[in-house]
Structure formats: structure tokens, C-alpha cells
N, C-alpha and C positions, 0 to 999 in steps of 0.2 A: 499743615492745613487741617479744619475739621471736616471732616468727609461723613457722608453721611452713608450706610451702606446697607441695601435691603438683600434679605436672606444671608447675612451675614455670617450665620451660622451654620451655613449649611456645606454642603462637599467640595462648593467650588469657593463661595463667600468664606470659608473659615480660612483659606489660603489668603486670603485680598487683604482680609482684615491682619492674620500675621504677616501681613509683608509692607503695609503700611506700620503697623507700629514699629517692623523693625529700621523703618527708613526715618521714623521719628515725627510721623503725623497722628492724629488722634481720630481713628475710629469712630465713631456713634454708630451701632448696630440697632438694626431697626429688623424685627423677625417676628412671626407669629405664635412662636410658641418656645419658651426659654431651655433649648436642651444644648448643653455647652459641651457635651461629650467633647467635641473634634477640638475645642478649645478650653480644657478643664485646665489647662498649666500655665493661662494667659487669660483667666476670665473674671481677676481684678480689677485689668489692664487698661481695658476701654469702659465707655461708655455702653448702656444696652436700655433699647426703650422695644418694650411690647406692643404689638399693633398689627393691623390688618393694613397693608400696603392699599387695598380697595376703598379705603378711609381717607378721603381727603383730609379732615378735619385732623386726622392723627398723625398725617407727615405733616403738615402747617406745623401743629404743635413741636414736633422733633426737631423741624428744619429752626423755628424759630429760637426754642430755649438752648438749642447747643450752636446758635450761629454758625449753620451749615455752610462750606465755600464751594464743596462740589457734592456730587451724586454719583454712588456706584451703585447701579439700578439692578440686583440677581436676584432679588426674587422672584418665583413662579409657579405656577400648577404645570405639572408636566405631562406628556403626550396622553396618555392612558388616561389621566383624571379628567382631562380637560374633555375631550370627547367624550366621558361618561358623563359629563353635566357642561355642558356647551357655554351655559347659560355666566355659569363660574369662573369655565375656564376662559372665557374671553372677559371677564371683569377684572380675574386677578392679571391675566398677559397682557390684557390692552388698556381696556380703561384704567384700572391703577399704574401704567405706562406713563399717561397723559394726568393721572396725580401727581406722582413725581416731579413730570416736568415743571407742572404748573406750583408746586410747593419750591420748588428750586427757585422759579422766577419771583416767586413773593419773597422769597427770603434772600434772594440778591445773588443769591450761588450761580459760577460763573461757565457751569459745565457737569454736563450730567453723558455718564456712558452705561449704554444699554447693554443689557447681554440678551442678544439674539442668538441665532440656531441659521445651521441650513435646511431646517424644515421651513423656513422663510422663501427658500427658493421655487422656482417651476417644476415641474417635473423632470428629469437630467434628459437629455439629448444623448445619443449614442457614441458620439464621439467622446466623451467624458465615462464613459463606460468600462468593463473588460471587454476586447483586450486592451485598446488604445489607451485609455483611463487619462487623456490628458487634464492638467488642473484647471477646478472651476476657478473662474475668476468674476471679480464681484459688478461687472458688464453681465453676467448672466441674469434673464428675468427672475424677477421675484414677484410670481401670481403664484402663491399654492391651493393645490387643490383637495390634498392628501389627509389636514388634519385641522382642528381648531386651533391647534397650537401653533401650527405654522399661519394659520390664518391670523393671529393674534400677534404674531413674531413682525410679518409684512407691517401691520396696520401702523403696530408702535414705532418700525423705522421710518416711517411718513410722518407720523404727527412728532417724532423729534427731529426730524428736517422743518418744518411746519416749524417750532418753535425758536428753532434754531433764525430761518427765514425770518419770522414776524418780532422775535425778542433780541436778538444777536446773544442768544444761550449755547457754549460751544455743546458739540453732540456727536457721540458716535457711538456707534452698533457695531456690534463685535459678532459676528456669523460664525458660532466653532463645530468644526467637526468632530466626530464621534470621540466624545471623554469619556474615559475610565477616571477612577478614584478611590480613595479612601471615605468608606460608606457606601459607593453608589449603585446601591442593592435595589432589586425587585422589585422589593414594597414602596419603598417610594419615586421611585425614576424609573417604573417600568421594564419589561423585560428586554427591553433590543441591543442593550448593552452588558445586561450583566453575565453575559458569557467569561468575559478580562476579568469582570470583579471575583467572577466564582474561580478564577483560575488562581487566583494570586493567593484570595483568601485560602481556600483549599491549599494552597502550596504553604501556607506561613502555617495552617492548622494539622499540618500532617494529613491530608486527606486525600485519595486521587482525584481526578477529573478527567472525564471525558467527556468528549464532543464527537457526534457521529459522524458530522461530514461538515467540509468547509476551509481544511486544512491549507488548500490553494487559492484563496479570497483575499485577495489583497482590498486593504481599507484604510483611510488613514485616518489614525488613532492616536488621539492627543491626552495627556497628562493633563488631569485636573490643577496642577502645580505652576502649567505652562497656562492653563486657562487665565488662573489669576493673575500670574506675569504680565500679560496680554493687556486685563482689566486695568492694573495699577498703569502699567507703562500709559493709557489714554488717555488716564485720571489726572496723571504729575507729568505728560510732555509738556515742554512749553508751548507747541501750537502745533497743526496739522490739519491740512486742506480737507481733508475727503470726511466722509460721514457714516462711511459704511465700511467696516476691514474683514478679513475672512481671517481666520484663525485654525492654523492647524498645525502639524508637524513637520511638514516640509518634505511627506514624502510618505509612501505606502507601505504595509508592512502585511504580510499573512497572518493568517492564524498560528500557522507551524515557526514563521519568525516570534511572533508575540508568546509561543510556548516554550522558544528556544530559549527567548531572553528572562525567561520568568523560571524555568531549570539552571540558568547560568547564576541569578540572582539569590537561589533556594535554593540550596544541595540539599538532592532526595525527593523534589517536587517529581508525582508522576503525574503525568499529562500524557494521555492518549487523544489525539484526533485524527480523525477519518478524513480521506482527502474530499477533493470537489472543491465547489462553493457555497455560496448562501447559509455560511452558518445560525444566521440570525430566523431567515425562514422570510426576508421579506422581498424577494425576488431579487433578478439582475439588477433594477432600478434603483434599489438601495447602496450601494455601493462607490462611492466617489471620493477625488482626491481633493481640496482647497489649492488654489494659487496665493501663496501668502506673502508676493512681492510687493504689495502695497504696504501690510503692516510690516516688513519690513524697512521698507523705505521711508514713511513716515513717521513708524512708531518704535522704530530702534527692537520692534521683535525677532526674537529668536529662538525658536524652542532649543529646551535642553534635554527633557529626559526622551531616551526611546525605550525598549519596553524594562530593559534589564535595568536599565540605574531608577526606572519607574515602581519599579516590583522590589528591590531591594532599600528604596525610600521608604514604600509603603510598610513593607515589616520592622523599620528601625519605630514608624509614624506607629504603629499599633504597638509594639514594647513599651514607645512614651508614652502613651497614652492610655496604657493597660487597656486596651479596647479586648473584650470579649474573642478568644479563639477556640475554642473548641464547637 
């Protein structure tokens, strides 16, 4: 199939895009700005068109000249940007949302799959909380109230039900919990994550790492590897009821687990962390598990890495790739 795939390039899209061509469909990368770092050893391979996702007129264009069949929708301004310019970030997470769809429907393509967030969701209820920390499942409301981004996240899974409803466009949104990655630094995806990024990095670069407190916070933290598994599996099922799946690892893991498996993966990583919780800084509220028995039930999902075969990817992924370590 030709698939069309926005941010294709990026920390979770550069996974989707190698795992499509290695199943033998043809890519078309659609991204805003041509930096192939994550895929400098396969950027022959596909297709790649320049563009602003907020441009109707330039997915028309994409969807038309490479006869798009589906849509794998990850491009986005992420939490931090979007709230520093509101105005942006709900153009590039919502209305270029309902571009796509609407470039898909002109162009005949028969299914487009969103990557949503659980900043889509309400604010967590206590019972989903520590200690209980039972899994959200995707019956929980989705009003947020917390960020433009998750403000942007809610709207797009409406108007691609909407589309879904009014065109018979298959659709689904993928809700992932907290990913780590290769690249998924500070500068651009914000700080509430890159605690894992600094940990692994730091372990491949020879450097230590510490963290003052948090070491007993269980969180469930999903592989950018597993994201795109997730994406592709929505993209190429042959059908599937529901329109909404929650995405995550299948289970929780601490800080002191997530430093165990990244020492087990890195002989010599030193990692110091302080006990408690809240290593991120954003209260007890932050913290929660996904129920991923829907995508697993409809979308044949299954995560594979946890943190140590995650961490030991990542440093073969940065050898390949001569990525920058010191």
C-alpha cells in the first residue's frame, strides 16, 4: 500500500516508516522540515514531500500525486509549544487533524490513524492512582482540562469519528502512554519525559545520572518501537470495531526498575536515584497505567520491549546510526 505518513521523521514516525518498508509497503513522508538523522541508512528508500501538515492544499497535493491508500497521522507541536502559542498549537494538533482527514477523503484513501495522547483524557480519578493504580481504560472521559495539547488531542478524536460517521473513512486514535525514545530530548518534546532519555543516553555516553527522588513511582512507560508497532498494526489490520485504543506496555514499572534494566543493558551505567515519587515534578495526578485489552483484542497488539531490551536497542540504534554521544 502507499501510505501516507506525517512526522514521519520524527522519534516515533521514523519507527512506522521502517517497519512499513520492511513489511514491503511504500511510505510517502510528509514532515516539515528534512532532517533524516533517525533514518540516514533508509532515506533512499521512500518517498519524502516537504510541507506544513496546517496546509490543506499541500496534503491534497501529496495525497494526490503519490495515490495515497491510507493515512498515518504523527505529526504535532508538543505540550510545551503548544501552550506557549495556543493559537499554533491547536492549528498544527486539530485543525491540520481534520486536513488530513479531509485530504484522505478527496483522495479515496480508505483509513487514516491518529496518534493521540492520554493528555486527551479528564483528569485521573483516584482509583487509577497510587496506591491502587488500576488500568485506565478507554470508557474513561475524555474532557481535558490541563493543556492545549490535550485540548487538540480530544477534538481530532471527534472529528475523526465525524468522518468516520459521515464518509465511512475507517479511523482510529491511538491514546499512548508515557514514551521514551531514541532522540526524545527536551528541546523538542519537552521536559516530562526526558528523565529515561537522559538516563539511557548518559549510560551509552559514559556519563552518570542522577535523579533526587522518585525512585518508588511506578508509571507505565512505553518504547517508541512499540508506539509504531501499534501505529502500523491499525494502518494494515484488515478491520476493527472501535475507534479509540489506549497504547501502552501492559504494566508498570518504577524508576529504580527502569535504572535496573538500563544498568542490566549497559555494563558500567551509573545511575543514582533517590527514593519517593513524583520524579517528573507534576504531582500524584500524573502518574497512571493504560488498559491495553482492546488493542490487544482488536489490533493483534503487544508490547515487546521493557526497559532493558529497550535501552540495549537504543545503544545498538545509536552505533547505527553514528548518532552524536559524547
Amino acid at each position: 500500500m502507499r501510505i501516507l505518513v506525517t512526522g514521519g521523521l520524527g522519534v516515533n514516525g521514523c519507527w512506522v516508516t521502517r517497519d512499513l518498508l520492511e513489511m514491503g509497503h511504500e511510505p510517502v513522508v510528509f514532515d516539515a522540515r528534512p532532517d533524516f538523522t533517525l533514518l540516514r541508512d533508509v532515506m533512499g528508500e521512500f518517498a519524502f514531500v516537504e510541507g506544513d501538515v496546517a496546509s490543506l492544499e499541500r496534503l491534497d497535493a501529496a495525497c494526490a500525486e503519490h495515490r495515497i491508500e491510507r493515512v498515518c497521522h504523527l505529526a504535532a507541536v508538543y505540550p510545551d509549544a503548544a501552550d506557549a502559542d495556543p493559537a499554533r498549537g491547536f492549528a498544527v494538533n486539530a485543525l491540520a487533524t481534520v486536513y488530513v482527514l479531509e485530504a484522505a477523503r478527496r483522495a479515496g484513501a480508505d483509513r487514516v490513524v491518529f496518534t493521540s495522547s492520554i493528555g486527551a483524557l479528564s483528569p485521573m480519578t483516584d482509583e487509577h492512582l497510587e496506591p491502587e493504580m488500576r488500568p485506565v481504560d478507554e470508557t474513561f472521559p475524555a474532557y481535558p482540562t490541563g493543556s492545549v495539547y490535550g485540548a487538540a488531542k480530544a477534538a481530532s478524536e471527534l472529528m475523526g469519528i465525524q468522518y468516520k460517521r459521515l464518509y465511512g473513512i475507517g479511523f482510529a486514535a491511538l491514546r499512548f502512554a508515557a514514551i521514551y525514545g531514541l532522540g526524545k530530548g527536551a528541546e523538542r518534546h519537552g521536559s516530562h519525559n526526558v528523565i529515561w532519555t537522559e538516563m539511557i543516553e548518559n549510560a551509552i555516553a559514559g556519563r552518570p545520572t542522577v535523579v533526587p527522588r522518585g525512585g518508588d513511582q511506578r508509571l507505565d512507560l512505553t518504547y517508541a518501537r512499540d508506539v509504531a508497532r501499534s501505529v502500523v498494526l491499525a494502518c494494515t489490520a484488515e478491520r476493527f470495531e472501535s475507534s479509540v485504543f489506549h497504547i501502552g506496555s501492559g504494566r508498570t514499572y518504577t524508576l529504580n526498575d527502569f535504572a535496573d534494566g538500563v544498568r542490566a543493558a549497559i555494563p558500567g551505567a551509573e545511575i543514582e536515584v533517590g527514593p519517593g515519587l513524583d520524579p517528573r515534578g507534576l504531582g500524584p495526578r500524573g502518574y497512571y497505567a493504560l488498559d491495553i485489552s482492546r488493542a490487544r483484542r482488536e489490533l493483534g497488539y503487544e508490547p515487546l520491549y521493557d526497559p532493558e531490551k529497550a535501552a540495549r536497542d537504543w545503544a545498538e540504534w545509536t552505533e547505527r546510526l553514528e548518532l552524536r554521544r559524547e
